[in-house]
N, C-alpha and C positions, 0 to 999 in steps of 0.2 A: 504493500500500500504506500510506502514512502518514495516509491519509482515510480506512482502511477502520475500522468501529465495534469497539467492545470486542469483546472476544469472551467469550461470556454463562458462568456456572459452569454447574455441573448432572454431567450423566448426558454421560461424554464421547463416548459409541455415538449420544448424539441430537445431540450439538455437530458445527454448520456452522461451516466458515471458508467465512465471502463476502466475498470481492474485488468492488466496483462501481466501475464507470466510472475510470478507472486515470486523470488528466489531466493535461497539462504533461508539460513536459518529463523531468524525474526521473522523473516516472513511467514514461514509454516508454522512455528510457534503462535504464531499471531492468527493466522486461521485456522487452529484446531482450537484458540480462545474462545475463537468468537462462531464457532461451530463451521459445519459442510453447510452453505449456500448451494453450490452449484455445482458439478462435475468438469464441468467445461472450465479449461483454463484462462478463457477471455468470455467474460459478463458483463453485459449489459442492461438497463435498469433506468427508467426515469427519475429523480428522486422528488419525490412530493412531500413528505412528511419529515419533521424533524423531531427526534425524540432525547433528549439531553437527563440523566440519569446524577445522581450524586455523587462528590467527589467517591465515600467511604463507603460505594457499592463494589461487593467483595468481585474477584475473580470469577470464583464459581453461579455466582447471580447472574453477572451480564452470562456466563454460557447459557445456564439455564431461560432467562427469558429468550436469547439471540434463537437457542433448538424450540422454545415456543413458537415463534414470528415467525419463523422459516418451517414448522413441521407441517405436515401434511394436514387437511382439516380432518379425514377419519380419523388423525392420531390425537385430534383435540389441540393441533397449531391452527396457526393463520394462513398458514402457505403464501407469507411475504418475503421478499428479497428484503433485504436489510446490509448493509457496509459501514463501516466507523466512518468518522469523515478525515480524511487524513490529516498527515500534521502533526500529530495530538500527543505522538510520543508513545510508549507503552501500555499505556491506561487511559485507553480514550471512553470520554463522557458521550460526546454527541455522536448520533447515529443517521446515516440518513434511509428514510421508508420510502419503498415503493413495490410496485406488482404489475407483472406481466397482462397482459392486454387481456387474454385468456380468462383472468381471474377477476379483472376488473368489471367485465361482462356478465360473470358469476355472481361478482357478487351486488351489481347493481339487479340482477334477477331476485335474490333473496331480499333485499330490498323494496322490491316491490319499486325501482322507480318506473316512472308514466316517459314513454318518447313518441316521437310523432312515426303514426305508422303512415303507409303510402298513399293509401285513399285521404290521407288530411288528420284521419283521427289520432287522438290520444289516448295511447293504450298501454297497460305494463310489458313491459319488456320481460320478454322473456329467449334464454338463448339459442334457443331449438329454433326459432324463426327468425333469428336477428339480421337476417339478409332482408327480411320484407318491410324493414324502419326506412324508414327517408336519411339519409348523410352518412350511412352506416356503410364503414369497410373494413377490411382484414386487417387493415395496422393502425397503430397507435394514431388513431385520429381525433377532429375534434368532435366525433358521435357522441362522447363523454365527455364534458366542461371537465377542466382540470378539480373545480368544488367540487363536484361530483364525485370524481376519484379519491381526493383527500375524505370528504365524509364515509367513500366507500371503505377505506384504510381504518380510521378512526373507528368505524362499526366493527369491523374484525378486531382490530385490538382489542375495544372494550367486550368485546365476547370472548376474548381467551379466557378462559376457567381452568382452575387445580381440578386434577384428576384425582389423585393421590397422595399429593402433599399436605404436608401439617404446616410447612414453613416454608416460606422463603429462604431458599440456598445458601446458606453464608449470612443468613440474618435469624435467628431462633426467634424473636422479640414479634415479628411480622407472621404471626398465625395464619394460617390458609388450612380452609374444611375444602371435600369435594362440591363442585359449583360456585365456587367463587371467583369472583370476576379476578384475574393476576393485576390488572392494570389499576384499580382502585385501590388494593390493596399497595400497594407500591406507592400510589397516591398519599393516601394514607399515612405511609410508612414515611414519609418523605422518598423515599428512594428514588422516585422520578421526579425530577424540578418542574418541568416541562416538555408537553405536547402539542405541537404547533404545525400548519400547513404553512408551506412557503410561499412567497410571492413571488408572482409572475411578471419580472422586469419590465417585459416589450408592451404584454396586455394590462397592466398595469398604468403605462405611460399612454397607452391610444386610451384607455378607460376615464385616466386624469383631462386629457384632452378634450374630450366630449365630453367630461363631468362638472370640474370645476375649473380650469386654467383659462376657458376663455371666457370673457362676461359677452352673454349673450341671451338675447330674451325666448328662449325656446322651450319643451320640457325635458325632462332626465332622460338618460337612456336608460329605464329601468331594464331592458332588456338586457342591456350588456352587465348592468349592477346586479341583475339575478344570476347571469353564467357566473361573473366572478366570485360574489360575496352568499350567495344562496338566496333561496323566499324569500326568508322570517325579513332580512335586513332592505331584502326591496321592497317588500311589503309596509316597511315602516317608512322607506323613502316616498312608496304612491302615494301613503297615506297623507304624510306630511303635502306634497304637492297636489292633492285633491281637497286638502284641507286649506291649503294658501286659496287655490281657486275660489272655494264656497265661499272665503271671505268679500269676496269681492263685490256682490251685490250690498253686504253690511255696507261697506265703505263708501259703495257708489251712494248710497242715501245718506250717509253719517256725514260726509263732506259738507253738502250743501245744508244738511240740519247744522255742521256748526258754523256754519257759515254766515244762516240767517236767521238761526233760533236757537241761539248758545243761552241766552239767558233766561229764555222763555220756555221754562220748564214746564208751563200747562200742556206741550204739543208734543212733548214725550209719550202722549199715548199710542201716539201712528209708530213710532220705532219698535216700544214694545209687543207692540200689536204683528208690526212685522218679526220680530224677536221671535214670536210664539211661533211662527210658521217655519222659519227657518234649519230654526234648532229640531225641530220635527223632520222634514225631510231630509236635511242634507247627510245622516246617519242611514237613512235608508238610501237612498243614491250612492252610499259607499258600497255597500254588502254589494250590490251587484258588478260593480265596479272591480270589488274586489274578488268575486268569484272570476269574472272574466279572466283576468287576470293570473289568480289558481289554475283555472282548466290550463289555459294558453301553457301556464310552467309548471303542468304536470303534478299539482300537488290537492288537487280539490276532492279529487276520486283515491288517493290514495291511501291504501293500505294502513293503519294507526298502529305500531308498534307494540309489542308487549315491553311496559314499563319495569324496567325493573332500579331495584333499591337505591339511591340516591349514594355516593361518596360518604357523607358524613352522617349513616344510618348507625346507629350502634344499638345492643341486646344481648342477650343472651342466643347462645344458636341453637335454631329449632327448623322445622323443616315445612316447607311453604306447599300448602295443600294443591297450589296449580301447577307449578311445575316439577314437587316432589325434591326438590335444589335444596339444601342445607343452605341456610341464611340466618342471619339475624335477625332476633323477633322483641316486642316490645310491647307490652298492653295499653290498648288504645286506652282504658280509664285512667291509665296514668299521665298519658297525652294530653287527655282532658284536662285533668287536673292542671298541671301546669299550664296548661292555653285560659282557663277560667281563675285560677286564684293566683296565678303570676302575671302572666302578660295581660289577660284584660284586665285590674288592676293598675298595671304600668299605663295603659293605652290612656286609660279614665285619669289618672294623675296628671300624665302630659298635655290632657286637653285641659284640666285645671292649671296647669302653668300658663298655657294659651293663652285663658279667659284674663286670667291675672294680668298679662303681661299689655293684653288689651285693654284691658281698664285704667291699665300706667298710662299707655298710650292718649288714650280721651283725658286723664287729668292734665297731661301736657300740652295735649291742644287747648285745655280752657286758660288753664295759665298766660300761654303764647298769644291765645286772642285777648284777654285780660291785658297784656300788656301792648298788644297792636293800637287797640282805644284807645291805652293811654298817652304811646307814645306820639304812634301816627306819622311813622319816619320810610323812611325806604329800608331800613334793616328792618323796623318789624316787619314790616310788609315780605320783606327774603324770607325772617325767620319763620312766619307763618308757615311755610314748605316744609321747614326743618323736622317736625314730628313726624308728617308721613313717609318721609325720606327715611329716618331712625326705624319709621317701625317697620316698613320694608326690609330692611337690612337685618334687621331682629327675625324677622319672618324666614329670610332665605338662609341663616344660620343655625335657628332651629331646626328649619326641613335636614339639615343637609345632618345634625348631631342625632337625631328623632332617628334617620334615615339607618346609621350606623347601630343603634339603638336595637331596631326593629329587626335587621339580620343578627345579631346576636340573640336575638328572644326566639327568634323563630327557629334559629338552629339548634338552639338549647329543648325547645318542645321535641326534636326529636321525629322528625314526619319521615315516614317509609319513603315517597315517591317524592321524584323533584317536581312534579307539576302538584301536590300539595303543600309541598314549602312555598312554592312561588304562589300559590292561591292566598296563603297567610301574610305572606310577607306583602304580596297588595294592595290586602284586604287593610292591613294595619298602616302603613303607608298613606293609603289613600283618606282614609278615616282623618287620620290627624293632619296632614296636606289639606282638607277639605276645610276643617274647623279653624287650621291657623289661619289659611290664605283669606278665607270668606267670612271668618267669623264677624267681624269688625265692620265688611259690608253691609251682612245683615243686620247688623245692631242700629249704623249710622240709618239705613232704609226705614227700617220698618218700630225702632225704638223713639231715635232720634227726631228720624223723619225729617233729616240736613239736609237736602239735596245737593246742596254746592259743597258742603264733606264730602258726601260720597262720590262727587265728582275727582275730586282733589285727592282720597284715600286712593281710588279705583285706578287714577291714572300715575300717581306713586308707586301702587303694589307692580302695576304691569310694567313701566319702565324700566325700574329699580330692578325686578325681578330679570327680566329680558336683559340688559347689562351683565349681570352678576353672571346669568347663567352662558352667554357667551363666550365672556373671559373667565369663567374658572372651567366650563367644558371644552375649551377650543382652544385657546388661545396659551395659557399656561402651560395645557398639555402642549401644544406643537412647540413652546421654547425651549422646554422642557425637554424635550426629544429631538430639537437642535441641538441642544448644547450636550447631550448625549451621546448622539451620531460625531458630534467633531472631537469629539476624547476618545472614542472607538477608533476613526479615522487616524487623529495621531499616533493612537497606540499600534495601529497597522499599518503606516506610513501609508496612507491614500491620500493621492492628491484630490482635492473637493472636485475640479475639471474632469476625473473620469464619470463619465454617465455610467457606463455599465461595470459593473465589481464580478471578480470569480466568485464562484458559488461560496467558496469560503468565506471572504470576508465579509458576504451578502448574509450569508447564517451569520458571523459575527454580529451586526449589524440589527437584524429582524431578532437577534438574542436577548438584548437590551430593549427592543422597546416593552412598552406597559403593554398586557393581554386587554383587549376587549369584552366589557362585561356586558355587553346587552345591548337591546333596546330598551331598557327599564327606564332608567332617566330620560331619555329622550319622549317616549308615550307620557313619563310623567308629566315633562311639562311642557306639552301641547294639550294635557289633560288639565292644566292649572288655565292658559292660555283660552280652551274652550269654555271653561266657565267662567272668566272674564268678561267675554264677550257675551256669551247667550244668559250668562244672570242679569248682567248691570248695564254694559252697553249703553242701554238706551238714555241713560245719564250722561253719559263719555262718550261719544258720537264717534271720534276719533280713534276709540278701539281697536277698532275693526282693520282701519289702517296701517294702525301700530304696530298690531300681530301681523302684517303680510309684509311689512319690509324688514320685520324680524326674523320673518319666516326664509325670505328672501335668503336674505345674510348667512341661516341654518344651514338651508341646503349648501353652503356652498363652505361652511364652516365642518359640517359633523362629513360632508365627501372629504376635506382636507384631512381629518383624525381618521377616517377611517384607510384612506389611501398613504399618510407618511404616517402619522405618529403612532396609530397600534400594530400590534401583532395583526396578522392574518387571521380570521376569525375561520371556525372549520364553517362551512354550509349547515344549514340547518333548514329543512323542508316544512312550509307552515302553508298551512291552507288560510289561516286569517289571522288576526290581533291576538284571541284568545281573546284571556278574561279581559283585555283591555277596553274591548268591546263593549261589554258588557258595563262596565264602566261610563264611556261615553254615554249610554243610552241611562243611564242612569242619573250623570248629569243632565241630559237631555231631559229628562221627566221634572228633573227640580228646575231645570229652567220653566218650565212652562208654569207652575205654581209660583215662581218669583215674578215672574213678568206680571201675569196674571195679580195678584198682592202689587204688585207698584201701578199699575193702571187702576185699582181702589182706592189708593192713597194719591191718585192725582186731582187738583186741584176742580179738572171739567168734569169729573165722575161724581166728585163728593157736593158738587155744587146741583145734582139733581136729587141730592138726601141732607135736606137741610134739619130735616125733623128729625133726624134718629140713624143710627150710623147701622143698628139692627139688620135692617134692610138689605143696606150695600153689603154687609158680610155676607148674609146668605145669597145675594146675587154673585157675587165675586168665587166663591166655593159653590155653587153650581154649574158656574161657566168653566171655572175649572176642572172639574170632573168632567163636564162634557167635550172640553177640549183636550181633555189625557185618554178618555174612553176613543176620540174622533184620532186621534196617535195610536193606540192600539189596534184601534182597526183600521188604520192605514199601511203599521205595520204588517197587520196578518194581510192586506188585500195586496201590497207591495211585496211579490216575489223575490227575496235574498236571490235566486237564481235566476238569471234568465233565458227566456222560454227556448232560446238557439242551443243555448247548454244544456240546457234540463234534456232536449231531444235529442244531445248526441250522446250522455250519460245514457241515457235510455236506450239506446238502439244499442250502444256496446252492451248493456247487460240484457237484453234480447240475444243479442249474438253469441255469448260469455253459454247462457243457458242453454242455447241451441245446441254450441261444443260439446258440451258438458255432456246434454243429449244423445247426439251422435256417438259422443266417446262409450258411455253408457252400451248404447243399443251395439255398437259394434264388439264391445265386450262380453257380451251377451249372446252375439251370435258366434264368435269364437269360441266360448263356453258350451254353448248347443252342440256346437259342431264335432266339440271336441268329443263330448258324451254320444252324440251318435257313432261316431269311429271306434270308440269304445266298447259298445254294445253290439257295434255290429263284428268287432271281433270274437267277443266276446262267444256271440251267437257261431262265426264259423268255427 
């Protein structure tokens, strides 16, 4: 490996690692280390995944996982190719992963991914017919986004399971029962630092080029953002860009309202009034939007995974009635317990520091107007801003300590599956994000009854917030990760002028940056953003504005972190938001009840109930109920799918049944056939 030639820049889907003629001694030493790869004394091998192990991972560990990755799958391996990365000396950490064409066909079949068959549709792939796909050829082509490849890598790994062992090789401390996953366990142990897909130099830079390097008024290439980065992440990019659009009728009427009715808050009822309709539809004009969009990349009709136990599950080990697998088990009453008399507890505390903090906040604003009266200078008049300013700031650094908070509470409950950790950790999230962000709206609205606070508040929280979340999401990171890349750079004497790096110092490089954690921050606050706008808006006209040249700026902010400053995230195949959804639509229900509540409390409503306010309340909660009853059945009469899709879903599983059919009957007649031959020898 210390002979073998650079290894060339480029296009990393066209990059070969060749090992030749391996000779002497350290070299054979060196691959009976790291086990029999290959027969052949010259191998070849894309490399896609990087897997970097701990310095004080013994000898006998790296053999033992290396005859994992590489064993046969009947022998319970991965049947991946795998090489150190050279370089490294005796006791190499980083390794690089990849797999023959063959296998990567395999294992996109067990997978269940969707590709475009020849008549147009979208169908799962399967290998036995893989000639009859559309772009489909014998060699390493691009029929498989390289995401694809890497998520197909990452699924084999995290399915290697102990046969037989008690322990990890060289480590007693790192218990392993039969069925358990090797690669968690390692995790676990520390033993693996990290596992990461690499980036693809050339697609990478025509990606940045169409995505954000040039300013230009067009939409994303979500398509190319899905080959590269998977669904889940262009799914958050549509969404973000479907949601900058819907703002823009808000805005086309917000302009001219504050243009020539900023002060005359009796005619806020028409914004509201529009408010109500909005926030109803434009949730439903996504779902179809966004199934489109699923079919189109394969992910709407697919297959849903058997989940299994999350990384940081711990129990006593017991044996799991579905798949009969020795696992770790844990009684759900104990779960309870902890989720009801620890963390909800915490939840209900943290919203009483909220209240509290808010109450600070209105003592300071009476003070500040106390002394505006008195003074009457152009500093009070500045300082008047000065409270919502403070309590904005107070606001984005509770989210952010609440935030840290909330994953510590939720991993301490202990939840078996990761999509029920991630449901808690939302659920709790969202809860207190809702109370901090809005509470203070609602009080100034409907307590107060300020309208020129809650103008003033409304257009604080949103600024203040949007700023913050900019420059601590984007902007700190990508310095961050400048000043990173040029400490890497001089430590490997790269001159900043070459564009493209050998694979090594390109792993150097992608080593150091920060991993990508999500879309969680980002849904959250386009999640704060949407109820900005569809609560209060109709006080703050200019909203609506605010959030789309913010949005603006997003798109072109979260494309630069995801393109220079994080790791390579693996793909990840999502048919929609998830519970994020569900979320929206549930802002969307409280909007329509807030709107509704400030068009009672406007000046031309209450001016037809001068007798007795009685009245207005029950007119105000019956229009509301009939206008959340006229959203739910707008929802059910508003197909999430539409009827082009529903009918080619439909005809594939016509077709699917038909197979199924035929395969049936012709087994059946082979069976017949067989027992007659049978009998009739039987009888000669």
């Amino acid at each position: 490996l210390d002979q073998a030639p650079a290894l060339l820049p480029g296009v990393c889907q066209r990059r070969r690692l060749r090992v030749r003629g391996l000779g002497g001694a350290d070299s054979a030493a060196r691959m009976k280390r790291i086990g029999s790869i290959s027969e052949d004394s010259e191998f070849t091998f894309t490399p896609l995944v990087i897997l970097e192990l701990a310095k004080d991972a013994q000898e006998e560990t790296i053999e033992w996982l290396v005859q994992k990755i590489t064993g046969k799958k009947h022998q319970g391996g991965a049947d991946l190719n795998i090489r150190p990365l050279p370089d490294q000396g005796k006791n190499p950490q980083t390794y690089l992963i990849g797999a023959s064409w063959r296998r990567l066909l395999l294992g996109a079949e067990s997978l269940g991914l969707l590709k475009e068959y020849q008549d147009g549709s979208i169908r799962v792939f399967t290998y036995h017919n893989k000639e009859d796909y559309k772009h489909f050829t014998n060699d390493d082509s691009d029929f498989l986004t390289m995401g694809e490849k890497q998520f197909i890598i990452k699924r084999e790994l995290e399915n290697l399971r102990a046969v037989n062992e008690t322990m990890v090789p060289g480590h007693p401390r790192a218990k392993l029962y039969p069925g358990k996953s090797i690669l968690r366990r390692l995790q676990t142990s520390r033993l693996l630092i990290q596992l990461y897909p690499l980036h693809d130099p050339a697609e990478l830079k025509k990606l940045s080029f169409l995505w954000y390097r040039r300013v230009k008024i067009s939409f994303q290439p979500l398509d190319e953002i899905q080959r590269y980065f998977g669904q889940s992440i262009a799914l958050y990019f549509a969404f973000l860009e479907y949601f900058t659009f819907a703002l823009f009728p808000m805005a086309v009427i917000g302009v001219p309202y504050y243009l020539f009715a900023w002060e005359d808050y009796d005619k806020y009822i028409v914004f509201a009034t529009f408010n109500l309709v909005w926030s109803t539809i434009v949730l439903e004009v996504w779902k179809r939007r966004c199934a489109r969009l699923s079919y189109k990349w394969g992910t709407l009709t697919m297959k849903k995974e058997f989940e299994e136990p999350r990384p940081g599950f711990h129990g006593p080990l017991g044996v799991n009635p579905a798949t009969s697998r020795k696992e770790p088990t844990y009684p759900s009453y104990k779960r309870q317990l902890r989720v009801y008399l620890i963390s909800v507890p915490f939840v209900c505390c943290s919203l009483y520091v909220c209240l509290i903090i808010m109450m600070t906040y209105f003592l300071m604003e009476e003070l500040v107007s106390a002394y505006n009266e008195e003074a009457q200078s152009t500093f009070s008049s500045i300082l008047m801003f000065v409270p919502s300013i403070v309590y904005a700031l107070v606001i984005e650094i509770m989210n952010r300590i609440y935030r840290y908070a909330a994953e510590f509470l939720t991993s301490w409950e202990n939840h078996r599956l990761e999509s029920s950790f991630q449901n808690h950790l939302v659920l709790k999230v969202l809860v207190f994000n809702f109370v901090n962000c809005f509470a203070s709206l609602f009080y100034i609205a409907f307590i107060i009854q300020d309208l020129k606070l809650l103008r003033q508040n409304l257009a604080a929280l949103l600024i203040t917030s949007q700023i913050i979340n900019q420059f601590v999401e984007a902007w700190i990171p990508y310095w961050l990760q400048r000043r990173r890349k040029n400490i890497v750079k001089q430590r490997l004497s790269i001159k900043s002028k070459e564009k493209e790096l050998p694979l090594t110092d390109q792993i150097a490089l992608e080593g150091k940056m920060e991993p990508y954690l999500g879309t969680f921050d980002d849904y959250l606050e386009l999640f704060q953003q949407f109820g900005y706008v569809s609560l209060f808006s109709c006080v703050f006209p200019l909203a609506a504005i605010l959030a789309i040249l913010n949005n603006v700026t997003e798109v072109f902010s979260d494309a630069l972190k995801m393109c220079r400053v994080f790791k390579r995230p693996f793909s990840q195949p999502a048919a929609d938001m998830g519970v994020w959804l569900l979320a929206f639509e549930t802002m969307g229900v409280i909007s329509v009840m807030t709107n509704c509540a400030l068009i009672g409390i406007s000046p031309q409503v209450k001016g037809f109930f001068n007798e007795g306010e009685t009245g207005l309340v029950l007119l105000i909660v019956g229009i509301e109920h009939i206008l959340l009853g006229l959203k739910f059945i707008l929802a059910f009469a508003i197909s999430d799918i539409p009827i082009d899709i529903r009918n080619k879903i439909a005809k594939l599983e016509f077709e699917s049944l038909e197979a199924l059919k035929q395969k049936q009957s012709k087994e059946a007649d082979e069976s017949l056939t067989k027992e007659q031959q049978q009998t009739e020898m039987m009888t000669k």
